[in-house]
C-alpha positions as CSV (number, residue, x, y, z in Angstrom):
1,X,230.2,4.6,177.6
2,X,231.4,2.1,180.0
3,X,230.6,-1.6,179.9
4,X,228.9,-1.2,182.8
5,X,226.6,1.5,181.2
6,X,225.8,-0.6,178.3
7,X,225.1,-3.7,180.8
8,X,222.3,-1.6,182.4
9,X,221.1,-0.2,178.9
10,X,221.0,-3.7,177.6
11,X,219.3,-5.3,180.6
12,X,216.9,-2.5,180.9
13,X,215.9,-3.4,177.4
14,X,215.5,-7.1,177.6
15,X,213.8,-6.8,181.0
16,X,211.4,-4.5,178.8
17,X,210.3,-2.7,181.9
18,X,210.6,1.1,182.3
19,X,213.4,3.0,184.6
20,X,210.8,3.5,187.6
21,X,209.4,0.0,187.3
22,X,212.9,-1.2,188.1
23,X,213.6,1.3,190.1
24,X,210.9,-0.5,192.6
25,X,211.4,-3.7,192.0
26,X,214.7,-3.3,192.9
27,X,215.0,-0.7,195.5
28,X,217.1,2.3,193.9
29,X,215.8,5.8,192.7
30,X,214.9,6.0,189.0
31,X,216.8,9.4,189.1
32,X,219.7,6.9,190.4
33,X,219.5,4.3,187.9
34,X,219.3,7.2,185.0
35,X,222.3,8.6,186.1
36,X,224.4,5.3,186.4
37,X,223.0,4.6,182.6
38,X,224.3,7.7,181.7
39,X,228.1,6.6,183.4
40,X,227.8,7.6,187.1
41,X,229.3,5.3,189.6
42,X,227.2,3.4,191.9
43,X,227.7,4.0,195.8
44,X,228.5,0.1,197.3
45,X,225.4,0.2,198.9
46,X,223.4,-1.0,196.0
47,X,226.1,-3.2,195.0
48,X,224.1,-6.8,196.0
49,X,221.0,-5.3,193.8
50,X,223.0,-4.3,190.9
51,X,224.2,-8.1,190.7
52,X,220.9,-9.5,191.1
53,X,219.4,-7.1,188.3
54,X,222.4,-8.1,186.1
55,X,222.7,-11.3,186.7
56,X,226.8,-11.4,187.9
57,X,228.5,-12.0,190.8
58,X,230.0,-9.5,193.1
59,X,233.2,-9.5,191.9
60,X,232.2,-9.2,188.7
61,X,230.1,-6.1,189.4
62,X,232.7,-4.6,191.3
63,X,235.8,-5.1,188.7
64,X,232.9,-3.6,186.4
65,X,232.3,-0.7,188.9
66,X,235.9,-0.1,189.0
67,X,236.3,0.3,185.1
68,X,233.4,2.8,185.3
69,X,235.2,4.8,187.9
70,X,238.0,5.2,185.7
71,X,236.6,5.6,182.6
72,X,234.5,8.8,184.3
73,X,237.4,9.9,186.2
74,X,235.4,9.9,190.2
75,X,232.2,8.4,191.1
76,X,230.2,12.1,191.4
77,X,227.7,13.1,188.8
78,X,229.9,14.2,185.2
79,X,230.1,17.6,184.5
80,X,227.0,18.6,181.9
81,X,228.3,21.6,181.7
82,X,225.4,24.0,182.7
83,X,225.9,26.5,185.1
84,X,224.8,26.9,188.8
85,X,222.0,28.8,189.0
86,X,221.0,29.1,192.8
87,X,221.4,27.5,195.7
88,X,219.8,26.7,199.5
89,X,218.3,24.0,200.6
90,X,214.8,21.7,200.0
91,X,213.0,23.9,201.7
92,X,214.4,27.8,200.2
93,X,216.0,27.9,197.3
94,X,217.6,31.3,195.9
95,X,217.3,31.0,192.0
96,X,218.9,33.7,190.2
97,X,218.2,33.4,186.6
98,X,216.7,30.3,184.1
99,X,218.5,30.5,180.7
100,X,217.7,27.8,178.2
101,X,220.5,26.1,175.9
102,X,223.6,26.5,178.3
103,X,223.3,22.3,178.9
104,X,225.8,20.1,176.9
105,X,225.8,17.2,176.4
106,X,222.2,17.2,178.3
107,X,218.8,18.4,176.7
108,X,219.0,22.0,176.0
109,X,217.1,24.5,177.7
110,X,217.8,22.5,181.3
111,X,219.7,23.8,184.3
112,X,221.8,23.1,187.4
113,X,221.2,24.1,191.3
114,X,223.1,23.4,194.1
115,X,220.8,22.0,196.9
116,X,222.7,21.5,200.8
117,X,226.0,21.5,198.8
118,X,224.8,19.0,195.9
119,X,223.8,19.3,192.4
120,X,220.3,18.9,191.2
121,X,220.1,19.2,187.5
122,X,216.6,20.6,186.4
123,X,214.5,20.2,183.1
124,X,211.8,22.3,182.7
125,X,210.0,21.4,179.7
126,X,209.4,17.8,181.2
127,X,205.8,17.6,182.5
128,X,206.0,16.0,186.0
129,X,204.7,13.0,186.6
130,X,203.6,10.8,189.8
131,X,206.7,10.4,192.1
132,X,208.8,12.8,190.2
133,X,211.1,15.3,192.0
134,X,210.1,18.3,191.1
135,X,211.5,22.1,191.9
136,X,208.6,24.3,192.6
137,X,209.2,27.4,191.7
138,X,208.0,31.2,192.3
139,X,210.1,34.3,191.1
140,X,212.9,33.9,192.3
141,X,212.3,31.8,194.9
142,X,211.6,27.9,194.8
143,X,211.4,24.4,197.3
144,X,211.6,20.7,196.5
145,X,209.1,18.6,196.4
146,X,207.7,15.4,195.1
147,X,204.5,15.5,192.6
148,X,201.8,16.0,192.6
149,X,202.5,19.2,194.8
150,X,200.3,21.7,195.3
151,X,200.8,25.0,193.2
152,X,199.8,28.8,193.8
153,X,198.5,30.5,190.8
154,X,202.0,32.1,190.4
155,X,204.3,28.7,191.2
156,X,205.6,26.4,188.1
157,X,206.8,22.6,188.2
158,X,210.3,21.8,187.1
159,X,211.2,17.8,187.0
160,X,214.8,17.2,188.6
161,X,216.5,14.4,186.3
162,X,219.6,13.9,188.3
163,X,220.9,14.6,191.4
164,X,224.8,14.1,192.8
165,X,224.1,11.6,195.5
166,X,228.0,11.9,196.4
């Protein structure tokens, strides 16, 4: 874990507020916030609100943002080592099979599609909740949306918990 991981972890703790609650108050996606936790890379743009939330200056943060980068080897979201599933875009998605327990180092029983070109990794044991990204899907078929969503009889709810933003 990078010291900018346990930064976030620690601040996140002392600010005793939850992921999404910070996620608000400072303008990024909790999905966003989880991953950088987790040892993603920021993108620059939320470089000014990172300081803020952290307290440090921007050279600071960025020296910090630099370590992470080479402790994870790019700035993409890590390799968690489930396969790709099915692909297409927010509005059809081709999804060819759901196995449980391929994740690692993730929860088990969670899987990965690829969504315009970019990975969306997908739990489905989470219950959604309001705001959450969630893969609707039918068959073999599915679409994004944000819950609540409205289901068929036939359609299920899977939560996305992390998305490459790169």
């Amino acid at each position: 874990m990078s010291r900018f991981s346990k930064m976030l972890e620690n601040e996140l703790r002392r600010r005793g507020k939850s992921e999404r609650e910070l996620a608000r108050e400072f303008g990024w996606s909790q999905q966003a916030f989880n991953s950088w936790r987790r040892g993603g890379v920021p993108r620059q743009q939320f470089f000014v609100r990172l300081g803020n939330f952290l307290g440090i200056s921007q050279a600071d943060l960025e020296m910090l943002v630099d370590e992470a980068k080479e402790s994870a080897g790019n700035t993409k979201m890590p390799d968690l080592g489930a396969p790709v599933l099915g692909q297409g875009s927010p509005d059809e998605l081709s999804i060819d099979m759901f196995p449980t327990g391929f994740a690692k180092p993730a929860v088990s029983g969670t899987y990965a599609l690829k969504i315009d070109g970019k990975h969306a990794w997908i739990n489905p044991r989470l219950k959604p909740t309001r705001g959450n990204e969630v893969v609707i899907r039918v068959a073999d078929r599915g679409r994004l949306a944000v819950w609540p969503a409205i289901l068929g009889d036939d359609e299920e709810a899977h939560v996305v918990v992390l998305r490459e933003t790169v």
